[in-house]
N, C-alpha and C positions, 0 to 999 in steps of 0.2 A: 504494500500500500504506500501512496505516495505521501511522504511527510507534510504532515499538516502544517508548521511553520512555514515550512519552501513556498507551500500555493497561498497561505493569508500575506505572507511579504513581497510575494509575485501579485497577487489583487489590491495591494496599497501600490504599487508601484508603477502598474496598469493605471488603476485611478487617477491618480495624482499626475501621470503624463497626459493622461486625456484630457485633465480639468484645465494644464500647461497650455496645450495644442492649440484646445478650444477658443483660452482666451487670445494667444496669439491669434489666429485664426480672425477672431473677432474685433480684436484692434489693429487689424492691417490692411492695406488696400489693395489688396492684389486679388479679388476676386475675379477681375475680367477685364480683361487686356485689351485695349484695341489700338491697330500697329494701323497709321494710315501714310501710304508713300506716294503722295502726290507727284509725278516727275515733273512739271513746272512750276512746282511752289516755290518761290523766292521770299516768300517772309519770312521773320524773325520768329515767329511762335511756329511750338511742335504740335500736331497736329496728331497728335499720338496722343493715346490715355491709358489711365488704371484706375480702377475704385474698389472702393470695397463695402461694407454694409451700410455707411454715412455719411460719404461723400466722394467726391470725383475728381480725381487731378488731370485735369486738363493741360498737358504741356508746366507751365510754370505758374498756373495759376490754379485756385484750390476752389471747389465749390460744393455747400453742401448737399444730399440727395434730397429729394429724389428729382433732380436736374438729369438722371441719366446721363448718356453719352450722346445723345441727337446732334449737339452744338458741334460734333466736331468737322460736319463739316458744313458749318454754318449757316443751320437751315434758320427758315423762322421763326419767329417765337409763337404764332399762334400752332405753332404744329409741333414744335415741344411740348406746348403745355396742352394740348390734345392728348399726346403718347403718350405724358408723365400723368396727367389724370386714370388714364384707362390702366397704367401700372402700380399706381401708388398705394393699392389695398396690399397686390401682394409684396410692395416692398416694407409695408405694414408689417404683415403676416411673421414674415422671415425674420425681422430687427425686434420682434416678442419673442419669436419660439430660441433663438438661438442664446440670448443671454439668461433666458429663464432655464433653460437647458443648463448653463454654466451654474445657475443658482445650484442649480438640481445635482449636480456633479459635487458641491462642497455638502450638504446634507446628506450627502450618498455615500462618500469618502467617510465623514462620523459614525454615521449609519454602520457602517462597513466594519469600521476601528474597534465598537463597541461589542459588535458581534463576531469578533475575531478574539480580544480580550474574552469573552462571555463562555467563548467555545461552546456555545448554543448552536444545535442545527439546524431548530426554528428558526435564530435570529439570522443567521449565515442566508437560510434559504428564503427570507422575507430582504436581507439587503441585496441579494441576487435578482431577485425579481425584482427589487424599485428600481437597480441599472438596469435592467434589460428596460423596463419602463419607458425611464428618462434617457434611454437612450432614443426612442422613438419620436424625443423632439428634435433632436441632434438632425437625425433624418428626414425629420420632416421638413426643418430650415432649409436645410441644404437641396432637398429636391425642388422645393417651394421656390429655389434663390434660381437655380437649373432653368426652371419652368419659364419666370420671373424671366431671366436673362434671354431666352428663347423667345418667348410672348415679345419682348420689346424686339431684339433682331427682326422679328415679322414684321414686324411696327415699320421699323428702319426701314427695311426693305419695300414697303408700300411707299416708303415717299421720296428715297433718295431712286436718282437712275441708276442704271445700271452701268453706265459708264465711269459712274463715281463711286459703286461696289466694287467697281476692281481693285480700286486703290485700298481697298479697306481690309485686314487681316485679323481678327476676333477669335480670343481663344478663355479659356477660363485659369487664370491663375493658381499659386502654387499656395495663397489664403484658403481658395478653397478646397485644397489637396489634405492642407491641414485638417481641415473640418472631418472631411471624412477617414483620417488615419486617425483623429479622434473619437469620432464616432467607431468606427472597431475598435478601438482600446475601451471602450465602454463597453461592448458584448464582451471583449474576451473578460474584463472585471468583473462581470455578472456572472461569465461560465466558471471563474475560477472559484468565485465563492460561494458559486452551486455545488462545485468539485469540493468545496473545503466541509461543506454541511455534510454533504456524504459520508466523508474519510471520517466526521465528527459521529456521524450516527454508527457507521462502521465499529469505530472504534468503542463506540459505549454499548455496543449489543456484544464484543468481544469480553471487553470489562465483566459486562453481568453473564456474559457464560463463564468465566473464570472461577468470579466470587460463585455461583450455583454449584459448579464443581468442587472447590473447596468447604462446599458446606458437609 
């Protein structure tokens, strides 16, 4: 049987890099990159961007969301604020689930501590299921943000040409890579301390055949 310290110091460690990830993750702007190479631009501003869950750098200038990325190549403003209305729920959505999720990860992390001190198999398999839980908000930002990022490219694509798509290169940054290598560090934390309720329960039905034997 696999030692029970090894898996409760492997699911503190899982945790605590996920809760890590999550909040980089969440305070960085590298969700979604857009690389634009205009071959006769001769201005001064880059016409290149990054953002991440709360705002958009625009070249050398910083603005908050949900301005999206429409301006970069300088379209109007009644047709930014067309595309930022018809997105602005789900970029709602996603800036709730994803830090409530981080809440969820430091309650989950005590949760966890307590029931690893306790060597309770209740308590092990009751903090296994609240990650596996809260891990489901993790995932839900992150597909929401996916969705979100998608829906608005459609957007784009309805209103710039197509002559002015070519210039344009969109991919999804290494913020949101974070997200979801935190998000598996959240399942594998739940399975470990499912694995540890077990070894927990294992070992105390070992216990009480011992003591019966000795009786």
């Amino acid at each position: 049987i696999m030692r029970y310290g090894l898996v409760v110091i492997s699911a503190g460690f899982t945790g605590l890099l996920s809760f890590s990830l999550l909040a980089v993750a969440i305070g960085t702007e590298y969700w979604y990159i857009i690389d634009v190479n205009r071959p006769n631009h001769t201005g001064p501003d880059d016409l290149s961007s990054h953002s991440g869950l709360w705002r958009i750098n625009e070249g050398t200038t910083t603005q908050l969301k949900p301005s999206l990325w429409f301006s970069v190549l300088a379209l109007p403003v009644n047709m930014i604020i067309c595309c930022t209305c018809v997105l602005a729920g789900l970029h709602k959505v996603v800036v709730i689930l994803l830090p409530l999720s981080l809440v969820l990860l430091v309650f989950g992390w005590i949760f966890g501590l307590v029931s690893s001190l306790a060597c309770s198999p209740n308590l092990l398999a009751g903090a296994a299921t609240y990650f596996l839980f809260s891990s489901l908000f993790t995932l839900s930002g992150v597909c929401i943000y996916i969705k979100y990022s998608n829906q608005a490219m459609e957007e784009f694509q309805q209103i710039v040409s197509p002559e002015n798509l070519a210039y344009v290169n969109v991919s999804f940054g290494w913020s949101l890579a974070t997200a979801w290598v935190s998000y598996s560090l959240e399942v594998a934390t739940g399975l470990l301390l499912m694995l540890a309720a077990r070894i927990t329960q294992m070992k105390g039905r070992y216990d009480s055949g011992v003591a019966i034997a000795m009786l």
